[in-house]
C-alpha distance (Angstrom), angle and dihedral (degrees) to the residues before:
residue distance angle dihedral
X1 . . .
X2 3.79 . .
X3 3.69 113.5 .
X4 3.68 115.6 -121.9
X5 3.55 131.2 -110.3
X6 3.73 98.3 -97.0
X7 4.00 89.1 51.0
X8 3.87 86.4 57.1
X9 4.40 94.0 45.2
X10 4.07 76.7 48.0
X11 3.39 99.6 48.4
X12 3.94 98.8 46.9
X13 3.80 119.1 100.1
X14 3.92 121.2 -89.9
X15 3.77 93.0 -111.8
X16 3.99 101.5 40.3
X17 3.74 90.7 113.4
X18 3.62 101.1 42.4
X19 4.30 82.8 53.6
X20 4.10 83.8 49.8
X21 3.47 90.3 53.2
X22 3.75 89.9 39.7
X23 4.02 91.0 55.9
X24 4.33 91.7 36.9
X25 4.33 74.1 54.8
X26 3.58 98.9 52.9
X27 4.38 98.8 33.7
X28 4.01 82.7 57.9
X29 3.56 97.2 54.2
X30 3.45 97.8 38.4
X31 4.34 80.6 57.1
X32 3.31 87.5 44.2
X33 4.08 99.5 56.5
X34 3.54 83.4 37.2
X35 3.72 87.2 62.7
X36 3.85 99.9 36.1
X37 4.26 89.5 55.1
X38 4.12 84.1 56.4
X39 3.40 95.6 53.4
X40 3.99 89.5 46.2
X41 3.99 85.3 61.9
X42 3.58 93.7 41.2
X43 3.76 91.4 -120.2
X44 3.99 107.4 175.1
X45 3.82 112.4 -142.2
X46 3.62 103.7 -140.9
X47 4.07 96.0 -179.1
X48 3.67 92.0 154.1
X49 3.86 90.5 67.7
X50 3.49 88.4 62.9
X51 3.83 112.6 86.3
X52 3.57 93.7 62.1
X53 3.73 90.4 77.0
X54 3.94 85.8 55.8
X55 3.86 94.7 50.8
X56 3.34 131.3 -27.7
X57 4.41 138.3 -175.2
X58 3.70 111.9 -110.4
X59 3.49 123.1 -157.5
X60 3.96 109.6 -134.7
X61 3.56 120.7 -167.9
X62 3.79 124.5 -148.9
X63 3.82 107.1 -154.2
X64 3.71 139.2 -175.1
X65 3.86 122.0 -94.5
X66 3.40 107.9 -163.6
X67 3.71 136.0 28.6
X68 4.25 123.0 -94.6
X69 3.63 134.9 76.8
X70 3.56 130.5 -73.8
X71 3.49 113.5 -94.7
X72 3.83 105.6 -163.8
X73 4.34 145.4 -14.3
X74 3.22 111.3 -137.4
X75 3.44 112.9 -169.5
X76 3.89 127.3 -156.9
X77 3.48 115.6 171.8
X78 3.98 114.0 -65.9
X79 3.58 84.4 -5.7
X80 3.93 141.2 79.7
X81 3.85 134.1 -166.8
X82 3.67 112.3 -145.5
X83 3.63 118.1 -166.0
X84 3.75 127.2 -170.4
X85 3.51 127.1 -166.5
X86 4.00 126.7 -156.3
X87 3.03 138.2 174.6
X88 4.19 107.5 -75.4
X89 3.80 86.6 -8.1
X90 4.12 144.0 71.9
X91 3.57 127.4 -179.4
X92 3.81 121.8 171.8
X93 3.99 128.4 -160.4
X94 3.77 134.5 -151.7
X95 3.44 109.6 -140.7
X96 3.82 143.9 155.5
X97 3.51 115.0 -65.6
X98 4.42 93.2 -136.0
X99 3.41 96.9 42.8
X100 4.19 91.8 55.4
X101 4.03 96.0 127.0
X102 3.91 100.6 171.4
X103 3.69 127.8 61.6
X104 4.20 137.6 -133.8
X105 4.05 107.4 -74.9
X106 3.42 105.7 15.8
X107 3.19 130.0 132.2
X108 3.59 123.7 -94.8
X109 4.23 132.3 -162.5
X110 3.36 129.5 -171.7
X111 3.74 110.1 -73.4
X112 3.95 98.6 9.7
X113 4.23 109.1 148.7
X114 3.75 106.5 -104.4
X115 3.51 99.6 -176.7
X116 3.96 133.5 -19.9
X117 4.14 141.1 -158.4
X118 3.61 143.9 169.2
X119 3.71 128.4 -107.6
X120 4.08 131.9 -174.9
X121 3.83 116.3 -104.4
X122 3.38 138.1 -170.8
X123 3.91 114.3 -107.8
X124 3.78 124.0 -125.3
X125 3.93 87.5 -101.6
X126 3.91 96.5 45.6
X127 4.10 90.5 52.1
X128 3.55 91.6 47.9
X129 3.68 99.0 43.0
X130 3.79 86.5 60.4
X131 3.74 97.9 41.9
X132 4.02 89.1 57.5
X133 4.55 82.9 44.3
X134 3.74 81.7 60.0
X135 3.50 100.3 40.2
X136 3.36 99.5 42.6
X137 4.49 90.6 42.5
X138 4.21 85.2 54.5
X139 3.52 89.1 48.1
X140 3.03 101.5 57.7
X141 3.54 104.4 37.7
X142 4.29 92.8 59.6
X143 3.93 83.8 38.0
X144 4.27 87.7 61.8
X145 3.56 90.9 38.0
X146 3.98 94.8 50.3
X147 3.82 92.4 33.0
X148 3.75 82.8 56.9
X149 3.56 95.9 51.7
X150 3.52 94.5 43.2
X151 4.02 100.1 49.4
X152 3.92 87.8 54.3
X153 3.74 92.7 51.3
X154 3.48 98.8 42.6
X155 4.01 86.9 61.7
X156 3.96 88.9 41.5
X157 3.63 120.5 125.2
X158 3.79 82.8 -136.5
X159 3.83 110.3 101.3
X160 3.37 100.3 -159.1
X161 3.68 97.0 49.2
X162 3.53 88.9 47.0
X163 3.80 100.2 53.2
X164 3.16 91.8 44.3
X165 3.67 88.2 55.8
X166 3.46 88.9 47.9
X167 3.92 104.2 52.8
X168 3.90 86.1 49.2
X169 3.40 97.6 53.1
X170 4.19 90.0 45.1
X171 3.74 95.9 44.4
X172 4.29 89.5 48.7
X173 3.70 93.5 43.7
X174 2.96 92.2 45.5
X175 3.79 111.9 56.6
X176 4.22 134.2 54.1
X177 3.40 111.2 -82.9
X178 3.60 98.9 -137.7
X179 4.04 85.7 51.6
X180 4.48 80.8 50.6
X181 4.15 89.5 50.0
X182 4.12 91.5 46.1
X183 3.80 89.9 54.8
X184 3.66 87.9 47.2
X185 3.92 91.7 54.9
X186 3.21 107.4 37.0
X187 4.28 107.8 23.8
X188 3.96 101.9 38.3
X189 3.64 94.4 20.8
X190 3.81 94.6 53.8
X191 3.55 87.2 44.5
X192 3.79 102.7 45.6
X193 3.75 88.5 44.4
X194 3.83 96.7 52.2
X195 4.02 86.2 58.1
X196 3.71 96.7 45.9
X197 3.45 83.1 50.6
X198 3.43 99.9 56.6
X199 3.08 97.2 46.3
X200 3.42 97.0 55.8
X201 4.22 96.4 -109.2
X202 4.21 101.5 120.0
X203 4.03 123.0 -126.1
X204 3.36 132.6 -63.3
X205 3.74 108.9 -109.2
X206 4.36 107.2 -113.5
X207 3.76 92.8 -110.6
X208 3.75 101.7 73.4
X209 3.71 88.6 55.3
X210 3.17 85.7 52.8
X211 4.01 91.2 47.4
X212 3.96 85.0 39.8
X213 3.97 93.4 56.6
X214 4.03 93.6 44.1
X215 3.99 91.9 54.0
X216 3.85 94.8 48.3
X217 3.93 86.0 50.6
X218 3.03 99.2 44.7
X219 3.59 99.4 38.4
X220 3.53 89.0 53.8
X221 4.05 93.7 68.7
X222 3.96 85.2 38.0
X223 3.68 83.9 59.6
X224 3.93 91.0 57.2
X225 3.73 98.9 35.0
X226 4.18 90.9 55.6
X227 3.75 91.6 57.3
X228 3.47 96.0 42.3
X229 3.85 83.8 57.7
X230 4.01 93.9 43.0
X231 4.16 89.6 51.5
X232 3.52 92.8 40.5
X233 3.93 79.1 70.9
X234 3.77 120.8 88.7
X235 3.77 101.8 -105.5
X236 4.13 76.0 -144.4
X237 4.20 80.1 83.1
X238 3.82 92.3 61.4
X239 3.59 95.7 44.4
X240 4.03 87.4 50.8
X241 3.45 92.0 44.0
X242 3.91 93.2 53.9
X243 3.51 98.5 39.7
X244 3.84 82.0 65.5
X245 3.69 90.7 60.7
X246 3.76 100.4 -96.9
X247 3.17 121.0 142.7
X248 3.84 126.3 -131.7
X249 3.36 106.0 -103.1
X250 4.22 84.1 48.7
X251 3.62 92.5 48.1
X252 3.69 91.6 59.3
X253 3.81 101.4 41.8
X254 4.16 90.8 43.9
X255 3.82 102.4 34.2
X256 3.82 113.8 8.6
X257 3.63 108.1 39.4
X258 4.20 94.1 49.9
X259 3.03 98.7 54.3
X260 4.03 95.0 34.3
X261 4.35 85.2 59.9
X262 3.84 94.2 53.5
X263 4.05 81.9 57.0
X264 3.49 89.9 42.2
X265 3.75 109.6 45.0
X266 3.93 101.6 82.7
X267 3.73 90.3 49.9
X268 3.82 91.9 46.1
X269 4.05 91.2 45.6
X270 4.34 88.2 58.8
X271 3.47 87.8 51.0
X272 3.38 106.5 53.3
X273 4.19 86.8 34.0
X274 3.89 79.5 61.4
X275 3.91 100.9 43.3
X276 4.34 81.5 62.0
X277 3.32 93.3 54.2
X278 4.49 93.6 39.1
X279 4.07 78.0 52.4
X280 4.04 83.0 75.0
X281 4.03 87.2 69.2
X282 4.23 93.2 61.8
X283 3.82 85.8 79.1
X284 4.03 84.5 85.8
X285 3.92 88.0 72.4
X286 3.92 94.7 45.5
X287 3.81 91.6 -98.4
X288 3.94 103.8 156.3
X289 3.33 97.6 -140.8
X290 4.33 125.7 145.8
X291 4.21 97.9 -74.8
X292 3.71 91.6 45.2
X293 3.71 97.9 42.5
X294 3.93 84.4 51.0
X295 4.16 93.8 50.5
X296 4.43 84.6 44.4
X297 4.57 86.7 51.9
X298 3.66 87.0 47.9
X299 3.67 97.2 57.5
X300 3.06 98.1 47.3
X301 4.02 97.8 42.5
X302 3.21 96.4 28.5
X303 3.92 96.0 -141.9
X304 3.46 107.6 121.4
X305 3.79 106.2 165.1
X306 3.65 87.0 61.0
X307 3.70 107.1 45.0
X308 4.02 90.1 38.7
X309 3.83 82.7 53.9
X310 3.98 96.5 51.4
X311 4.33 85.8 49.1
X312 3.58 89.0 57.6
X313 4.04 92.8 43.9
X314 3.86 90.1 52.7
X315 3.64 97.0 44.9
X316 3.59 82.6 44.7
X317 3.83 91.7 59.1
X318 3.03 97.3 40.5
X319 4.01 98.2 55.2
X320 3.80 96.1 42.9
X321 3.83 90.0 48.9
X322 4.15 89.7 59.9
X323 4.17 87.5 43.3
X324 3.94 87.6 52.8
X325 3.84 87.7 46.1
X326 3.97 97.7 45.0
X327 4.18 84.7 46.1
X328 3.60 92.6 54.4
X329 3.97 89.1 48.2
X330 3.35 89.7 49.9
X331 3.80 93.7 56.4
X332 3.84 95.5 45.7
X333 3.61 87.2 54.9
X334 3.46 97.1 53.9
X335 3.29 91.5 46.5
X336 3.88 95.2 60.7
């Protein structure tokens, strides 16, 4: 039985709220300072610049592509036909009937603004939030599946599957990341490219060697965490299990692996929490994502105690949300 909410005020220390107030004390003047050394540089907080790099209106022009004059408006509703005549040539446009700026017989060059209107956009921060949320989602997906894969074979009684499984996971673990994403980009990707290329197939777009050097990292410490979590188990399972007829491959999935992911999850949540934040470092092969979006708004606004801010906010959100989620798996399972 849970105990209520008056067993838990009951239950906390006599001083718990004088410590609260303690800490509320101590995260206000740590703001405050904060605060005072800005004004010491003279740093102007500009925080009403800031939702344009969530979403902004763009103004989009519609402009003429050939020479002439324009013929006739025809106007149907919220929309207008503008037709242009030329010489040998017509060319007509549909365009929104407010933002109609020219009018019937007048002259028309080559790139003259027939008509303009404003449309939502995503802001530098908003597009690279969601290209580290898709980074970070494919990431981890091929991570589990290869950390999977790998913490199976690395207890195989196969030797070859389990050295290879071993010099993967000691060559990954143990070298930079950022020195791992590099030899994605510029080794295999050059290589992979050139083929493609000769063989008349295109190039693979930077970000899924990005993706591709995130899942072999992070499936490499996957690897190690899943058979931590299958030895943790009393081998006494498996030799229950089979004893009942199973066979191995059914004593793992049925017995062994279930209980091995309750053991597992908290481990499994950090690392994933910490492949969104080693997402930051794929700005070094001009992958957009949230930390180089960030560095591109503060060059051109020049603000960077704001923006800077904002990227830590996001990945913030974005870390705590997958904690909350992992904690709320955890209690389920323990439930069951």
């Amino acid at each position: 039985m849970k105990p209520s909410k008056n067993q838990r005020l009951s239950a906390r220390p006599p001083a718990y709220y004088t410590w609260v107030g303690v800490f509320c004390v101590f995260a206000l003047i740590v703001i405050g300072l904060f605060y005072y050394a800005t004004q010491k540089i003279e740093y102007n907080w500009r925080w009403h610049r800031v939702p344009i790099y969530f979403a902004y209106k763009d103004k989009i022009d519609i402009i003429s592509e050939i020479d002439g004059e324009v013929a006739s408006i025809t106007k149907e509703g919220k929309t207008a036909t503008i037709t242009v005549k030329g010489l040998d040539e017509s060319a007509a446009y549909e365009v929104p009937a407010a933002g109609v700026s020219v009018d019937e017989d007048e002259i028309i060059s080559i790139g003259d603004t027939l008509a303009s209107y404003t449309n939502w956009k995503p802001g530098l921060l908003i597009m690279g939030l969601w290209i580290t949320l898709k980074i970070s989602v494919l990431a981890t997906f091929f991570g589990v599946i290869i950390g999977i894969i790998g913490g199976l074979t690395r207890i195989s009684g196969n030797p070859a599957l389990k050295w290879t499984t071993m010099v993967y996971v000691e060559i990954i673990r143990g070298s930079p990341l950022l020195v791992q994403i590099l030899i994605w980009y510029f080794i295999f990707g050059t290589v992979i490219d050139e083929l493609l290329t000769a063989y008349g197939l295109g190039r693979i777009p930077a970000w899924w060697y990005g993706v591709a050097s995130l899942s072999c990292f992070a499936g490499a410490y996957v690897s190690e965490i899943v058979r931590a979590g299958i030895q943790s188990i009393h081998r006494g399972q498996m030799e229950a299990a089979r004893s009942l007829g199973m066979s191995y491959g059914q004593a793992m999935r049925y017995i062994i692996m279930p209980q091995a992911l309750r053991r597992i999850l908290p481990p499994l949540a950090g690392q994933f929490i910490s492949l969104i934040k080693d997402s930051s470092l794929l700005g070094i092969i001009a992958i957009r994502e949230l930390t180089k979006a960030s560095r591109e708004a503060v060059t051109a606004s020049l603000q960077p105690f704001e923006v800077f801010m904002l990227c830590a906010v996001l990945y913030l959100v974005l870390t705590f949300t997958l904690s909350m989620l992992v904690q709320h798996l955890e209690r389920r399972m323990a439930i069951q």
